[in-house]
C-alpha positions as CSV (number, residue, x, y, z in Angstrom):
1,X,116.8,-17.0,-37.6
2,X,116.3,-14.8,-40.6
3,X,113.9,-17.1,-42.8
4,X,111.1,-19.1,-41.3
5,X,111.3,-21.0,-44.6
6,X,113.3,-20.9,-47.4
7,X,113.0,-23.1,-50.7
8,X,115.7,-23.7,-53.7
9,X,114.2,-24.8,-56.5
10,X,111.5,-26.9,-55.0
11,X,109.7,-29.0,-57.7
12,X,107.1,-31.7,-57.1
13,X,105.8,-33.3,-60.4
14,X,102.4,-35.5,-61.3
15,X,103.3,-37.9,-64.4
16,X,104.2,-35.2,-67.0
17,X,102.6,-32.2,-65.3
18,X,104.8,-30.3,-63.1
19,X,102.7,-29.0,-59.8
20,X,105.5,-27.0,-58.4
21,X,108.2,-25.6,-60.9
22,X,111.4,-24.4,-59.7
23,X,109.9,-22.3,-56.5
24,X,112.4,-20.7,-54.8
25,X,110.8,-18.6,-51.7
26,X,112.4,-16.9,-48.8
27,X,109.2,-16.2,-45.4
28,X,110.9,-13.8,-42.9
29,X,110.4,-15.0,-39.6
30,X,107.6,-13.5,-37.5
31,X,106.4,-12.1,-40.7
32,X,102.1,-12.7,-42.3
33,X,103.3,-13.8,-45.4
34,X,100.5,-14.1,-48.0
35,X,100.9,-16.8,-50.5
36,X,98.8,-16.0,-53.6
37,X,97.6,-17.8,-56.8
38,X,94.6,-19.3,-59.1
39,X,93.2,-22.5,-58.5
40,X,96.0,-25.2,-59.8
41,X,98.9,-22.3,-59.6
42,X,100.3,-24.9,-57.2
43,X,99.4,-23.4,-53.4
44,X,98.3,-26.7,-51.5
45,X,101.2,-28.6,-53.4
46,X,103.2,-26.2,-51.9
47,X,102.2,-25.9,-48.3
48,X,101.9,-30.1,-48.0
49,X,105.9,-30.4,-49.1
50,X,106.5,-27.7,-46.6
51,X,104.5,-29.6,-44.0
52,X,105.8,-32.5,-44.9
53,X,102.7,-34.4,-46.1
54,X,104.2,-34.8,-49.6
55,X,107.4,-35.5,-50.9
56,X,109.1,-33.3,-53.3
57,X,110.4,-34.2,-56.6
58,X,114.1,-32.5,-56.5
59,X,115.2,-29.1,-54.8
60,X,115.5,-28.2,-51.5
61,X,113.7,-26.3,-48.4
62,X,114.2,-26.2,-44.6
63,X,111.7,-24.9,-41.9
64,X,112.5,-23.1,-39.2
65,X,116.3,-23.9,-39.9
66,X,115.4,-28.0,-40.4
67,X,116.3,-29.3,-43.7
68,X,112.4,-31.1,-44.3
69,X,114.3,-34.2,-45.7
70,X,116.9,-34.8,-43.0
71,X,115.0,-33.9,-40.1
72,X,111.4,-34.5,-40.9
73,X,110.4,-35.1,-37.0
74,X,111.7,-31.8,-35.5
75,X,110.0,-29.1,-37.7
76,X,106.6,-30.7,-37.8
77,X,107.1,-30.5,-34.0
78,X,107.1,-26.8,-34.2
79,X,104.8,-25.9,-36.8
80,X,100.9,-25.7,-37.0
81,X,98.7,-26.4,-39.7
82,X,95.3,-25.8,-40.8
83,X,94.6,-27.3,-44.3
84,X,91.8,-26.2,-46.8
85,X,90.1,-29.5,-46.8
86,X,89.6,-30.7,-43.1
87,X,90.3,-33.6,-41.7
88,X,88.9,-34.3,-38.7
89,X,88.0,-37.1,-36.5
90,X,84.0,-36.8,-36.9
91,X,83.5,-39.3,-33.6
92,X,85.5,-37.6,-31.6
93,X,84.0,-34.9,-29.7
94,X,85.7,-31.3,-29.5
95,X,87.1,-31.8,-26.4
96,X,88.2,-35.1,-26.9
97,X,89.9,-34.2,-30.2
98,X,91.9,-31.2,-28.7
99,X,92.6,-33.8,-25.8
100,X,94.2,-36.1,-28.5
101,X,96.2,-34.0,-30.6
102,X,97.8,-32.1,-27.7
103,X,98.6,-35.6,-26.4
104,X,100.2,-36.4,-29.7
105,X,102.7,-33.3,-29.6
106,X,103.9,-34.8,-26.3
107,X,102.0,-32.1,-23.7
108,X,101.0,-32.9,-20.5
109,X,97.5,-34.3,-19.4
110,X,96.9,-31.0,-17.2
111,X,98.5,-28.8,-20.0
112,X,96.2,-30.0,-22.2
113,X,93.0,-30.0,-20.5
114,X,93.7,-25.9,-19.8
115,X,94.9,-25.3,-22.9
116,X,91.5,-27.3,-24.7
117,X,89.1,-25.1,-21.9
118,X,90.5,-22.1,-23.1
119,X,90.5,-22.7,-27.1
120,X,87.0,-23.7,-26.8
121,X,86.1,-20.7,-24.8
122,X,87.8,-18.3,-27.2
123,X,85.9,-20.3,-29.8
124,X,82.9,-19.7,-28.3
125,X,82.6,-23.7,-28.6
126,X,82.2,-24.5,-24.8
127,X,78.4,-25.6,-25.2
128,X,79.4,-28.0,-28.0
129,X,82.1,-29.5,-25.8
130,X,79.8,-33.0,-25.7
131,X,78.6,-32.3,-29.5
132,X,80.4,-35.0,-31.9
133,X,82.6,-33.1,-34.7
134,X,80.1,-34.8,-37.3
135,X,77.4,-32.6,-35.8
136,X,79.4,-29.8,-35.8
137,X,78.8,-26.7,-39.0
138,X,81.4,-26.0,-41.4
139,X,82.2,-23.0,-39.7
140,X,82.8,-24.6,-36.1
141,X,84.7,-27.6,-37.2
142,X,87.5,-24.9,-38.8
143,X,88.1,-22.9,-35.4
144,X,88.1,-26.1,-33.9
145,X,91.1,-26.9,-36.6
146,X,92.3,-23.8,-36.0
147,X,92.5,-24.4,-32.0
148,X,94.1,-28.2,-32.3
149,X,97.0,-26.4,-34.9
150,X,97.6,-23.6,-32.2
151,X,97.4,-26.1,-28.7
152,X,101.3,-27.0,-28.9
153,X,102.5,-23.5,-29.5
154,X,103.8,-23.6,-33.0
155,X,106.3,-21.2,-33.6
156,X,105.0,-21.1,-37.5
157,X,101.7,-21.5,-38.4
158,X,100.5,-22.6,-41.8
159,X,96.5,-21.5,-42.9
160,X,95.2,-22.7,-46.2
161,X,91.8,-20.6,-47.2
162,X,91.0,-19.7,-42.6
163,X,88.6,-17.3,-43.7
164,X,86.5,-19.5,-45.7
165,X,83.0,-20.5,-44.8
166,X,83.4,-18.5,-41.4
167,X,81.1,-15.7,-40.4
168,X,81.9,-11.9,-39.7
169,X,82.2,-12.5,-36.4
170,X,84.8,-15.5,-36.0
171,X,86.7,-13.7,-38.9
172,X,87.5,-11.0,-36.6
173,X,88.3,-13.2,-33.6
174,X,90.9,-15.1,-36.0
175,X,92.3,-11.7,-37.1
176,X,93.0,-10.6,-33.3
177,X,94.4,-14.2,-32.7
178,X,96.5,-13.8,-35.4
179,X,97.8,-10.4,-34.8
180,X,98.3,-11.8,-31.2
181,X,100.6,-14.6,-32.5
182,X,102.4,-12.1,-34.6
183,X,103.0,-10.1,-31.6
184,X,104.8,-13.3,-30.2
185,X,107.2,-13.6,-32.8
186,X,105.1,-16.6,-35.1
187,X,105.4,-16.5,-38.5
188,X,102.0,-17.3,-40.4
189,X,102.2,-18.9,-43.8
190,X,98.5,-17.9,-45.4
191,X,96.8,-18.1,-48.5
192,X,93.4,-17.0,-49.5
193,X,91.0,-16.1,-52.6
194,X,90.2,-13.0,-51.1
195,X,92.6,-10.5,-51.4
196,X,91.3,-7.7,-49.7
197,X,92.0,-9.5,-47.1
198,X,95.8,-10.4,-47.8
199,X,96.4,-6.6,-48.8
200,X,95.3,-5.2,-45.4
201,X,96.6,-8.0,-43.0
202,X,100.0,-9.6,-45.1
203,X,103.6,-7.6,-44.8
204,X,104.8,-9.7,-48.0
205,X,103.3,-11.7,-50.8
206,X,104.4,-13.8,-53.0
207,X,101.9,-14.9,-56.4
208,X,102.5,-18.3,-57.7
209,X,101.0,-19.0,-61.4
210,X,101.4,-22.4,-63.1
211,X,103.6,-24.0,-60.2
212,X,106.0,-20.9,-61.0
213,X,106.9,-18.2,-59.1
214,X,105.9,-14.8,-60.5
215,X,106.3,-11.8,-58.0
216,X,107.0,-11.8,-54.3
217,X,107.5,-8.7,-51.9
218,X,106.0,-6.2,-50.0
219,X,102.4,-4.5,-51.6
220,X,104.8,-1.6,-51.9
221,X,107.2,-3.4,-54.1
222,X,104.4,-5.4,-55.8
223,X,102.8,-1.7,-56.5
224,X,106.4,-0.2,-57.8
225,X,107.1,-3.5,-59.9
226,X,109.9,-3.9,-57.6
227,X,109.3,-8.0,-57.5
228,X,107.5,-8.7,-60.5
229,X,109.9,-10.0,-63.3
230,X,107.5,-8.3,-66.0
231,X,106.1,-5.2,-67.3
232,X,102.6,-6.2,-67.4
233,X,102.4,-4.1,-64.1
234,X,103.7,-0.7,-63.2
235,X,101.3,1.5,-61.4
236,X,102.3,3.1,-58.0
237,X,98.1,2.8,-57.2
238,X,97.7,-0.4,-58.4
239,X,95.6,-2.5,-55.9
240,X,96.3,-6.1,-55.2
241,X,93.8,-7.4,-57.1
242,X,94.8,-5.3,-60.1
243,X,98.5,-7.1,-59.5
244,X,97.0,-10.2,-59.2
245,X,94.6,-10.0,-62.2
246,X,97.9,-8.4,-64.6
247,X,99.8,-11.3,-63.4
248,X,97.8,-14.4,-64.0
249,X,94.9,-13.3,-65.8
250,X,94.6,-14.4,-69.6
251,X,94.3,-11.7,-72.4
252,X,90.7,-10.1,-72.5
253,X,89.6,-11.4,-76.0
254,X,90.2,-15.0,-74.6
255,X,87.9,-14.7,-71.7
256,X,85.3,-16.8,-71.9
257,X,81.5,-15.9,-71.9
258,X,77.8,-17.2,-72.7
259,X,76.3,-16.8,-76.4
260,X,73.1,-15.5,-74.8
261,X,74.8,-12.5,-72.5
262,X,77.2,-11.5,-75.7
């Protein structure tokens, strides 16, 4: 399969206010495909149509060759997801909650419980295994989100904002885990705020800016001006930032700023 996902102008609109404009978008399978905008450019909107928590308003996309409308069952069995704002079941405990969702995706009782010991080992959650998710930090109930999207093996993994409110130290783990996935063929659908991080680790990006799409490539292309349907950026040494920033930002005498600091 060429394209994990593709999309044909995918559109999902709020009253009057359209969330998602037209996106067409094209992941390569096995590929860390960053997926880049501002806040309200349209990047959770995206990822729930895709995951099929929200209907679309018109066009079309398919996961991992399922069409999302005609077969909504078979593509949410293969995929993974770990959204932005978590939702967890807080009187559950971690083991329990692992327990349940590997249930739910149809694995066996003894698949499960190995599978749960060894996410909350890698977690470095095994003392917590008693510990209710409401008593767990921010930072503990994400790898725990992170371990229930991974427990059924999904052959595409979707992760809204991983890195935030993690330390150093669980960053990295995530980073191995990830590269270890890619190794296995998964594709991983990410977006993030901080782009040093999509530069170094991403093999294509895409930049969405009002629901609309505005570049997508490799940092290469992006860099060469390759993707970007504009000349507002053109430098070979261009960072991603400074493509990001050329892209969405608004003019410099519009920026705002405080009477006292002018």
């Amino acid at each position: 399969m060429e394209h994990a996902i593709q999309t044909s102008g995918l559109r999902k609109v709020f009253g009057e206010i359209a969330a998602v404009n037209g996106l067409d978008l094209a992941v390569p399978s096995g590929a860390l495909f960053g997926f880049l905008g501002p806040n309200g450019a349209g990047k959770s909107t995206t990822i729930k149509m895709l995951t099929g928590l929200l209907s679309k308003t018109s066009g079309r996309a398919s996961v991992l060759g399922y069409d999302i409308d005609r077969d909504p069952v078979e593509f949410k069995r293969r995929i993974g997801v770990v959204p932005e704002e978590l939702v967890l079941f807080d009187r559950l405990t971690g083991e329990e909650y692992l327990t349940f969702v590997g249930r739910m995706y149809g694995l066996a009782k003894e698949i499960v419980r190995a599978r749960s010991t060894e996410l909350l080992d890698l977690m470095e959650l095994p003392r917590d295994r008693k510990k209710l998710i409401v008593d767990y930090s921010h930072g503990m109930k994400k790898k725990l989100a992170f371990s229930a999207a991974m427990i059924h093996e999904p052959r595409l993994l979707f992760l809204d904002e991983p890195f935030e409110g993690i330390d150093a130290i669980a960053s990295r783990m995530l980073k191995d885990l990830m590269q270890t996935l890619l190794d296995r063929g998964v594709t991983i659908f990410l977006t993030s705020h901080i782009l040093e991080i999509v530069e170094k680790l991403c093999s294509e990006i895409a930049i969405i800016h009002q629901g609309e799409l505005v570049a997508q490539g490799t940092l290469d292309e992006l860099q060469r001006g390759v993707a970007v349907p504009s000349d507002r950026v053109a430098a070979s040494t261009a960072t991603l930032e400074q493509i990001f920033l050329g892209l969405v930002e608004h003019d410099d005498e519009a920026r705002a700023t405080l009477s006292w600091l002018g």
